[in-house]
Structure formats: structure tokens, C-alpha cells
GUVEX-771488 format. One line per field, with one value per residue (C-alpha): residue in three letters; residue number from 1; x, y, z negated. Coordinates in steps of 0.02 Angstrom, whole numbers, plus 50000, padded with zeros to 5 digits. Each point is the difference from the previous one (the first is absolute). Example, Ala and Ser with C-alpha at 12.3 -4.5 7.8 and 13.67 -1.06 7.14 Angstrom:
aa	(Ala / Ser)
i	(1 / 2)
u	(50615 / 50069)
v	(49775 / 50172)
w	(49610 / 50033)
***
This chain:
aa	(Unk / Unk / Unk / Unk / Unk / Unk / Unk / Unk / Unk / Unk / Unk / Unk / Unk / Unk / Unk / Unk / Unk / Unk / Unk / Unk / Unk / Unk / Unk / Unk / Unk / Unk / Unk / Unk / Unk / Unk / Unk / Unk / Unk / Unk / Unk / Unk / Unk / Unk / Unk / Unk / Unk / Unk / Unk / Unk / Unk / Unk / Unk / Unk / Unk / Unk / Unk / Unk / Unk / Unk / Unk / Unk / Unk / Unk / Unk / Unk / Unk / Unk / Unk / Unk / Unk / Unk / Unk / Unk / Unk / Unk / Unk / Unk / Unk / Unk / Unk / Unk / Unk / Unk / Unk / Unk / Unk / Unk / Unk / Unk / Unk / Unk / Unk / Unk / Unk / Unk / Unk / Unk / Unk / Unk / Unk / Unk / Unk / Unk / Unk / Unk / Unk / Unk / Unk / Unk / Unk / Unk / Unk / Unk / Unk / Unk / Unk / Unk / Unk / Unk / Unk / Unk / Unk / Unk / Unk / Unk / Unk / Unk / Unk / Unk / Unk / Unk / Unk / Unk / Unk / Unk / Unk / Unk / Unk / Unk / Unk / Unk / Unk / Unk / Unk / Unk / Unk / Unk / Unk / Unk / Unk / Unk / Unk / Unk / Unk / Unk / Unk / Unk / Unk / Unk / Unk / Unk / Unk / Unk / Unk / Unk / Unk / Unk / Unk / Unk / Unk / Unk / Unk / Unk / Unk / Unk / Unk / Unk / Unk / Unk / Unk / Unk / Unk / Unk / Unk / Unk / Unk / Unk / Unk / Unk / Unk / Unk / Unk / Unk / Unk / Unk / Unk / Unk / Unk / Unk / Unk / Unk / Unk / Unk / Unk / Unk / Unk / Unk / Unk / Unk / Unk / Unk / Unk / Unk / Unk / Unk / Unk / Unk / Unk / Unk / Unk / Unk / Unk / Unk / Unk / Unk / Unk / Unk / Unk / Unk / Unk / Unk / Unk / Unk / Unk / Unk / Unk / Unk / Unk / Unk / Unk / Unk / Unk / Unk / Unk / Unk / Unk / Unk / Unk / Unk / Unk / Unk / Unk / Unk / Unk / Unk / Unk / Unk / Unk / Unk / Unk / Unk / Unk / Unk / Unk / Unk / Unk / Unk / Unk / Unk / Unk / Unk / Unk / Unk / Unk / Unk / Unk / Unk / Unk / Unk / Unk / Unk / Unk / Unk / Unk / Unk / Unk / Unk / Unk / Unk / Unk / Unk / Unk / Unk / Unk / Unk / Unk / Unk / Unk / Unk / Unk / Unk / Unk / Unk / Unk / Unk / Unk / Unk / Unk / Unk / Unk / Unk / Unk / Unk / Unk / Unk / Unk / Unk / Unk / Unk / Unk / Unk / Unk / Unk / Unk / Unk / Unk / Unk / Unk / Unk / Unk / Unk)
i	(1 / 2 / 3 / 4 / 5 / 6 / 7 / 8 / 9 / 10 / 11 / 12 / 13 / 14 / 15 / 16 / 17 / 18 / 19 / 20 / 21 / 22 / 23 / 24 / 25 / 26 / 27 / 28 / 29 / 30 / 31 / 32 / 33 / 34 / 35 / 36 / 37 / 38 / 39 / 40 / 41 / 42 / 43 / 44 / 45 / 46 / 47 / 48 / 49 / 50 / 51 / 52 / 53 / 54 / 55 / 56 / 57 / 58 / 59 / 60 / 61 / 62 / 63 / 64 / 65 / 66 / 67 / 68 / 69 / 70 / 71 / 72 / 73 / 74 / 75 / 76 / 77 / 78 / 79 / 80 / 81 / 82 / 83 / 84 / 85 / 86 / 87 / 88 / 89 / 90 / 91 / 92 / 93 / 94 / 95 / 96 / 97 / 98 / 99 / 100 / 101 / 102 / 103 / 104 / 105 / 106 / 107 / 108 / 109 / 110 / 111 / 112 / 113 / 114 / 115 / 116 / 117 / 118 / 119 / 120 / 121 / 122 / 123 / 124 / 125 / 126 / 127 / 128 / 129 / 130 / 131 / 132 / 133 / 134 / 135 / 136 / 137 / 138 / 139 / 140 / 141 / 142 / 143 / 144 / 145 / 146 / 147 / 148 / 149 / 150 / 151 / 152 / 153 / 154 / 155 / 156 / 157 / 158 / 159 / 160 / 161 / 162 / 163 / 164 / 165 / 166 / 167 / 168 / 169 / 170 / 171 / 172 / 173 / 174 / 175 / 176 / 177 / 178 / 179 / 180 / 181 / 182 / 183 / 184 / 185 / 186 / 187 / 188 / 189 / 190 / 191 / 192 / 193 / 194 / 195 / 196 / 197 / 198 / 199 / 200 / 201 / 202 / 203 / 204 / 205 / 206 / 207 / 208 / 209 / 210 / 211 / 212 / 213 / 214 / 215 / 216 / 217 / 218 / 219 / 220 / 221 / 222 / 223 / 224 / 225 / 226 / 227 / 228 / 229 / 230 / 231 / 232 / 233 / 234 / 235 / 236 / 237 / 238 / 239 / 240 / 241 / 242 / 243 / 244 / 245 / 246 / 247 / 248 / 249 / 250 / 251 / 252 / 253 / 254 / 255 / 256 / 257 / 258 / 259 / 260 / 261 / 262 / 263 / 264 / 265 / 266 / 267 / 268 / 269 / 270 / 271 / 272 / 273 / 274 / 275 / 276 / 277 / 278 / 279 / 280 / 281 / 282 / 283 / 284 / 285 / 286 / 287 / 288 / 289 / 290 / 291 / 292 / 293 / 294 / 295 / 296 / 297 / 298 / 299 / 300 / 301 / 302 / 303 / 304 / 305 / 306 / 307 / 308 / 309 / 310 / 311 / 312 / 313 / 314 / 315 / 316 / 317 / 318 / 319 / 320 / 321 / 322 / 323 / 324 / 325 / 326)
u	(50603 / 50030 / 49943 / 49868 / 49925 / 50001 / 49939 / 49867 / 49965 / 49977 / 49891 / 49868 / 50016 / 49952 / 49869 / 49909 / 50040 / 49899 / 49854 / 49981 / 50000 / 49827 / 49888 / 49825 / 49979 / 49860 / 50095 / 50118 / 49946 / 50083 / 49903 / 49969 / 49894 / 49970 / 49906 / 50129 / 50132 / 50017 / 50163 / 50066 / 50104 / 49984 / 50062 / 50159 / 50003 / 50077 / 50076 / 50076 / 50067 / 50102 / 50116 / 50076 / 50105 / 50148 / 50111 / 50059 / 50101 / 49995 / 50126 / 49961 / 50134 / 49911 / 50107 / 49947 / 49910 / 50101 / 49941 / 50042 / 49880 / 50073 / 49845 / 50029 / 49999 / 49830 / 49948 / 49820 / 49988 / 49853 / 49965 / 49894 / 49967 / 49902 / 49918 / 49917 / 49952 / 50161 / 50135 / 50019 / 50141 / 50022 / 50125 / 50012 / 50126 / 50036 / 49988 / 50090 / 49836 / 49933 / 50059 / 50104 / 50086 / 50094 / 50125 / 50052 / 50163 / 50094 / 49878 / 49893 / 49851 / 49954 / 49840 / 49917 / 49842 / 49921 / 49846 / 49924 / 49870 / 49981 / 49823 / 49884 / 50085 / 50193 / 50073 / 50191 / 50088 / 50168 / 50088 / 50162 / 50104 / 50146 / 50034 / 50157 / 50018 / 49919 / 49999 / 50073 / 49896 / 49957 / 49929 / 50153 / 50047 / 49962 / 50126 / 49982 / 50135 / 49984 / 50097 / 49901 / 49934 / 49844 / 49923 / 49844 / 49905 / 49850 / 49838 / 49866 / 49904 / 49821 / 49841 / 49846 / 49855 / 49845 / 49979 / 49887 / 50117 / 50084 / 50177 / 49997 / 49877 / 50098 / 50185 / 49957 / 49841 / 49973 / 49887 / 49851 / 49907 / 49823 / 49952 / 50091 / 50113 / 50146 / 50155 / 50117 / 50173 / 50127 / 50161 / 50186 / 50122 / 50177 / 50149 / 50150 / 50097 / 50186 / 50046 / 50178 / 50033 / 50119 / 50003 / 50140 / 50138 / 50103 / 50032 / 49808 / 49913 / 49902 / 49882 / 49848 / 49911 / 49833 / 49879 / 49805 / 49882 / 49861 / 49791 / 49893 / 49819 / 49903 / 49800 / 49936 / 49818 / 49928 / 49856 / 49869 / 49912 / 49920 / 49995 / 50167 / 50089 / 50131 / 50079 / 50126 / 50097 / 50124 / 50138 / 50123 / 50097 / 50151 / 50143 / 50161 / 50182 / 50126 / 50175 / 50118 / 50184 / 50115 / 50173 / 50015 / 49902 / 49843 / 49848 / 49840 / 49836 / 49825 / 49897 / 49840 / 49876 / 49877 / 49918 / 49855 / 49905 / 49870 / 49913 / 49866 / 49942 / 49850 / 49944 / 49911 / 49961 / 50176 / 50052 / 50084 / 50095 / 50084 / 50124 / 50103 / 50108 / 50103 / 50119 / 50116 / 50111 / 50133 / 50062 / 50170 / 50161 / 50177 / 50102 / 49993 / 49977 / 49907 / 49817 / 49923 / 49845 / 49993 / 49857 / 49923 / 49874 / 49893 / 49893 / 49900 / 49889 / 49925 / 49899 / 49965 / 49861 / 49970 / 49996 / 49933 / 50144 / 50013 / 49927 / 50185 / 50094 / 49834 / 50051 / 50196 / 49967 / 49876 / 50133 / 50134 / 49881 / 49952 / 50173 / 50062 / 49844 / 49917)
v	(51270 / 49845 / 49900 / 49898 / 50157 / 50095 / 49858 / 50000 / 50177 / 50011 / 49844 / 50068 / 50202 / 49894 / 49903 / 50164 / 50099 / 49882 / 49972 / 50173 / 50020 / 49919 / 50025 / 49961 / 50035 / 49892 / 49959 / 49905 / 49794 / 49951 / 49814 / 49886 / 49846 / 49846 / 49897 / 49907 / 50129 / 50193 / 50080 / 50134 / 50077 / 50182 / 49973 / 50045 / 49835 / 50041 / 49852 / 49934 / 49837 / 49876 / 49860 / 49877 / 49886 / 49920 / 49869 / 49845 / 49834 / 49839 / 49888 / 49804 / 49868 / 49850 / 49865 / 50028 / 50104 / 50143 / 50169 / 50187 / 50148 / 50180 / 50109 / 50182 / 50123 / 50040 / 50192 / 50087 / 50128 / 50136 / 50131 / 50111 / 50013 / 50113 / 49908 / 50097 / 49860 / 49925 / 50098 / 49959 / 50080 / 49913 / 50023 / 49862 / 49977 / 49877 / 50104 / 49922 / 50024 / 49837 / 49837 / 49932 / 50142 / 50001 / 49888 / 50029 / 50085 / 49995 / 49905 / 50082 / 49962 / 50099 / 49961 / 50046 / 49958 / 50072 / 49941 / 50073 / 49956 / 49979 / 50017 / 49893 / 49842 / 50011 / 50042 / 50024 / 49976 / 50013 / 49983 / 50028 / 49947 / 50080 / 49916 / 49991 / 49913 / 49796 / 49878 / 49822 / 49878 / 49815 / 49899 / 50011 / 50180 / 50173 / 50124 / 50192 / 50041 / 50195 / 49994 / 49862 / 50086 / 49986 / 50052 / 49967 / 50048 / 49945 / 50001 / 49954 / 50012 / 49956 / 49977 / 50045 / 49896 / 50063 / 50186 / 50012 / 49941 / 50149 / 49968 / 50189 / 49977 / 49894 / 50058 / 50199 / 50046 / 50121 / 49876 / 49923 / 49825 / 50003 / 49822 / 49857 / 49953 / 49876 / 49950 / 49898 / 50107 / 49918 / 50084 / 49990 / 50028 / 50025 / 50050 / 50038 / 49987 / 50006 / 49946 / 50042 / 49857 / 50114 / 49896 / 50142 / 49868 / 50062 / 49846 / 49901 / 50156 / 49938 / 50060 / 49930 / 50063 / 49937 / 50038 / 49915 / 50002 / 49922 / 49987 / 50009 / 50019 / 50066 / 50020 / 50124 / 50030 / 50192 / 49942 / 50154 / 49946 / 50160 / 50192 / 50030 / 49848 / 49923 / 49815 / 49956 / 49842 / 49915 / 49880 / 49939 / 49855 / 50004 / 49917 / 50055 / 49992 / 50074 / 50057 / 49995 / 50039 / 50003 / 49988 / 49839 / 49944 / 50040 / 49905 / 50014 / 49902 / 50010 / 50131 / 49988 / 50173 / 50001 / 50178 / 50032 / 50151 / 50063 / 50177 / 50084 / 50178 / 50070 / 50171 / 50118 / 50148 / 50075 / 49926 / 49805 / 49897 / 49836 / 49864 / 49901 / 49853 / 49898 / 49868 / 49959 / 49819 / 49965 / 49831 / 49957 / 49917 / 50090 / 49865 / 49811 / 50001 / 50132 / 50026 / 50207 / 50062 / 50192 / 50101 / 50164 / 50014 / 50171 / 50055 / 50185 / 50105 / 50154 / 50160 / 50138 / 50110 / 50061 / 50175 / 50096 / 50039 / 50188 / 50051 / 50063 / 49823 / 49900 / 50112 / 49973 / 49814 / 49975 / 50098 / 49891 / 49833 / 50067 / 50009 / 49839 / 49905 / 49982)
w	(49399 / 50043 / 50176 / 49934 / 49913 / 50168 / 50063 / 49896 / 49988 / 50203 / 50004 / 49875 / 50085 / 50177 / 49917 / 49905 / 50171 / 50118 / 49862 / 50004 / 50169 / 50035 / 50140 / 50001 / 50195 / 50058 / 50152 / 49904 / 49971 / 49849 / 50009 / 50128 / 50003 / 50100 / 49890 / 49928 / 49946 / 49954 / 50056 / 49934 / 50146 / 49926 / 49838 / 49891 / 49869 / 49827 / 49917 / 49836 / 49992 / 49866 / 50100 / 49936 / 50146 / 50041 / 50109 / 49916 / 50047 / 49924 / 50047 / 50013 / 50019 / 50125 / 49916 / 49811 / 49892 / 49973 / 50034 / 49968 / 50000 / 50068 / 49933 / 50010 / 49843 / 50051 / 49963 / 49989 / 50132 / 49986 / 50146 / 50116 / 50157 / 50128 / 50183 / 50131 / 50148 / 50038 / 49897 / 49810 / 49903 / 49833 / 49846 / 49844 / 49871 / 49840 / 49863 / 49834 / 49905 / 50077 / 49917 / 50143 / 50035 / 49820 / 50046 / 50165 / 50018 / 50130 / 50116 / 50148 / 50077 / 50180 / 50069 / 50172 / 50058 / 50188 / 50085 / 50156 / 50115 / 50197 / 50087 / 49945 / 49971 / 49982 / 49827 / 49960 / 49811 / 49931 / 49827 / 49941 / 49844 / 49928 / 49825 / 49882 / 49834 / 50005 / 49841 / 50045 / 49915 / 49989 / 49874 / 49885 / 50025 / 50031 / 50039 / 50078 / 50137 / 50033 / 50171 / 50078 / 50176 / 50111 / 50148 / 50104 / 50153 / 50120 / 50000 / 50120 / 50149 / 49987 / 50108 / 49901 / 50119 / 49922 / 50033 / 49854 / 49875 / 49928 / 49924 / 49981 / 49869 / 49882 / 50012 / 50056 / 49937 / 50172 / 50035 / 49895 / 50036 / 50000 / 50054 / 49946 / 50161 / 50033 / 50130 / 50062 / 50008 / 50094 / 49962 / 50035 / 49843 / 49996 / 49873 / 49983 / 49825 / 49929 / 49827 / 49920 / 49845 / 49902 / 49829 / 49950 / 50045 / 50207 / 50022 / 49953 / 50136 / 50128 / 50126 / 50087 / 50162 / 50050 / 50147 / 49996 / 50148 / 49984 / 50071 / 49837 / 50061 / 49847 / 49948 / 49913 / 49925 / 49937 / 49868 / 49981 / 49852 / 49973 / 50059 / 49909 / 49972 / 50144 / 49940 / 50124 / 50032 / 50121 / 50020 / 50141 / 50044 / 50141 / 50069 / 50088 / 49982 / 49892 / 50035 / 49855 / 50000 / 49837 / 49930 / 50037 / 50152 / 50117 / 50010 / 50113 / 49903 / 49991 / 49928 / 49906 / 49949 / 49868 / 49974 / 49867 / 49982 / 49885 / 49976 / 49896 / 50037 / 49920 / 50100 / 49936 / 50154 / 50027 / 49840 / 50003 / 49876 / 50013 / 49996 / 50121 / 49978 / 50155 / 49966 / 50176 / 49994 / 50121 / 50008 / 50081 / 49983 / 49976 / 50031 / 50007 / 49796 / 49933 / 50033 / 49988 / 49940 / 50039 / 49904 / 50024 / 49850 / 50019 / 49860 / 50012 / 49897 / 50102 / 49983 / 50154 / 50045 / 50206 / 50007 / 50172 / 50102 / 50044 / 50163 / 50061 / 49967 / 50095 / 50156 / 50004 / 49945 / 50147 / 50128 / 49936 / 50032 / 50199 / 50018 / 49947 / 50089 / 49816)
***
């Protein structure tokens, strides 16, 4: 058996286990309310997703029109995952039944994805990028180099102001909007990326390292239309600086952010559905010539149900949480 069958094979044994393990004690609250969310803090969320993402570079000269796109060969990744308050273990893979998975050999695509939350206010992301295999194109040509490298991470430090907007509710589902709510988030990004230009030719490698900062305050608005629906929208703008150092030189310039963000969950008691798409632009220069526009496109299709956690795993979970000041 191989490891993403026993991978597999444990994930759905835990995920029966602790559904059968219920415990209707009445001393357990499952729901809590204060008027304009419901948190789920007792809760084991089940959770199948479809993602589609992916890190791309287009390359602009400043003195003409020329321009090449590095896009990755993109692959469909679909997964599982199990969250109880603020642990989530999750598993996806590209399976070749999916169109854009047919021609992809040789390239990789390694995706991570962590959010967590501090008190009321404070909340913490990162993402990484691990991707092999680009096409080089332009208007004139198209062309797939298999050993073309990449490799991002950052993330974000954010300040939600309104305590009853609940970002919960639209990326997490352990949380559910009741009254249409919205807030300023100002927020602190920062990445870190390599790139290794192998066009199959030792002597035409190249390598580029990059480092953004940047302060990209950001809105966000949770639209209850009715009982079940949650419409969510948002969009930043920053500025900051960019370190860049390649083969042939080093360069400090100005950064620009542009991050947009739009979700649609339809929740049904336990039971939710939806859809979220982001789109991240980093603007920089590499050198004196050549102008960058770094994407993150983000595209998701979910399903999950919340399931009463068993009375056992509420009473190590709330041990662990005195403990760490929780």
C-alpha cells in the first residue's frame, strides 16, 4: 500500500472514529451567540475542497514593448481535511482525471496554506509555493521548460477592527455571520521567493531572489442577505519596498500590493457549500530594465458538514487552551 493510500485510509478511520464518538452531554455548548455571529468552538468540521492556484511572473521590459509570461503548468488539486478549533489537518492531490492534469509531466506544484487567530483582533497567515515546470511565452511564442524552478513564502499579519466581523465565517466555516458586518484590516505582508531560469542550456541558467514588505490596509464587507446565505467581499491596496538580487546585479525599488477577494457560502444548519476566489499582484522592478508582475490567482469549490466533537477531545482541547493562556 502505498503512502497516499495510508494516508487516506487513516484520515477517513479518524474521521468515522470521532463521528462516532458523540456526546450529547448537556454540559457541553456546541454554539455560541452574540448577536452577530455563531461560533462553533465544539465542533470537528469535515471538508472537501477543489483548488485550483498558482504563482506566475510576467516580465516587462520599461524601454519597449516586449514582454514574456512564466505561467506555471497549473494542476487541479482535490482534498480533505478535518478542523477542530484551531488545528486542521488537510490532504489534496491532482489526480490525472481532471483536464489540466493530462499534460503535466515532470512539473510539481506544492501548496501550503495556514491561518490562525489571536484574541479578538490579531490574525496570522502564511503560504508557501514549491513549483517546477513554467511555459515561456510572449505574443509570438509558447514554449514548456520542465526544469524551470520556483519558490515562495509569506503571508500576513492582519488587524481585524470590527469584532463583529467574522473572517472565520468566510474562509473557515467555524464561524457563521448572522448580521451583515464590515472592517477595516490593516495588515502587514511579506515574501520571500527564488526562481531558477533553467531553459535546459548551463550556460543561459540564472537565478533570481526577491524579498517584498509592504503595508496593504484592506476592507472587507460580510453581506447576510438571508438566514443562509453569506456574500463576502474585500480588496487591498499597499506599498513597500522590494529587495531583488540576480545573476547579474541587485536592485532595491518600490513595491506596489493589489489583493482581491470574493466568497459565496450558502449554509444550511451544519451543512455549508461554497466558492472562493483571491487574486494577489506584486509589482516591482528586478533590475533597471525589466518591470514584474507576480500573481497568486486562488480559485475554490468547497463542501463540509460540523459534527459534535466528542466529550473526551472538548476536555484535552480545553486543558491544552488553560495552558497556553487560550
Amino acid at each position: 500500500m502505498g503512502i497516499k493510500q495510508i494516508f487516506l485510509a487513516s484520515f477517513l478511520f479518524c474521521f468515522v472514529h470521532l463521528c462516532s464518538a458523540q456526546d450529547s452531554i448537556q454540559t457541553v455548548s456546541y454554539e455560541t451567540l452574540n448577536g452577530h455571529t455563531k461560533k462553533f468552538l465544539n465542533r470537528i468540521t469535515g471538508r472537501l475542497f477543489y483548488v485550483n492556484t498558482s504563482n506566475a511572473l510576467q516580465l516587462n521590459d520599461r524601454n519597449s514593448d516586449l514582454f514574456f509570461k512564466l505561467t506555471p503548468n497549473k494542476q487541479d488539486r482535490i482534498g480533505a481535511s478535518i478542523a477542530f478549533r484551531s488545528i486542521q489537518i488537510s490532504y489534496a492531490f491532482a489526480p490525472n482525471f481532471l483536464s489540466n492534469n493530462k499534460d503535466n509531466t515532470g512539473s510539481r506544484l506544492f501548496n501550503l496554506n495556514f491561518r490562525n487567530y489571536f484574541g479578538k483582533h490579531w490574525m496570522q497567515t502564511i503560504m508557501l509555493y514549491n513549483e517546477k515546470g513554467f511555459y515561456l511565452s510572449n505574443n509570438e511564442f509558447n514554449t514548456y521548460y520542465p526544469n524551470i524552478k520556483s519558490f515562495k513564502i509569506g503571508g500576513g499579519t492582519s488587524y481585524i477592527i470590527n469584532e463583529n466581523f467574522s473572517f472565520k465565517a468566510i474562509v473557515g466555516q467555524n464561524e457563521k455571520q448572522l448580521k451583515s458586518a464590515g472592517s477595516f484590516i490593516p495588515r502587514f505582508v511579506y515574501f520571500y521567493s527564488e526562481f531558477n531560469f533553467n531553459f535546459d542550456d548551463p550556460n543561459s541558467a540564472s537565478n533570481l531572489y526577491s524579498f517584498d514588505i509592504a503595508f496593504a490596509p484592506s476592507y472587507y464587507y460580510n453581506f447576510v442577505p438571508s438566514k443562509n446565505l453569506l456574500i463576502s467581499a474585500g480588496a487591498s491596496a499597499g506599498i513597500g519596498i522590494n529587495f531583488s538580487n540576480s545573476t547579474t546585479q541587485s536592485l532595491t525599488s518600490l513595491l506596489t500590493e493589489l489583493n482581491f477577494r470574493g466568497s459565496l457560502t450558502y449554509d444550511i444548519e451544519n451543512l455549508y457549500l461554497g466558492t472562493h476566489y483571491s487574486y494577489l499582484v506584486l509589482n516591482h522592478n528586478t533590475d533597471r530594465q525589466t518591470y514584474v508582475k507576480d500573481n497568486i490567482p486562488y480559485f475554490e469549490i468547497f463542501v463540509g458538514y460540523r459534527f459534535k466533537a466528542p466529550r473526551k477531545l472538548i476536555y484535552k482541547a480545553d486543558i491544552i487552551d488553560d495552558k497556553l493562556g487560550l
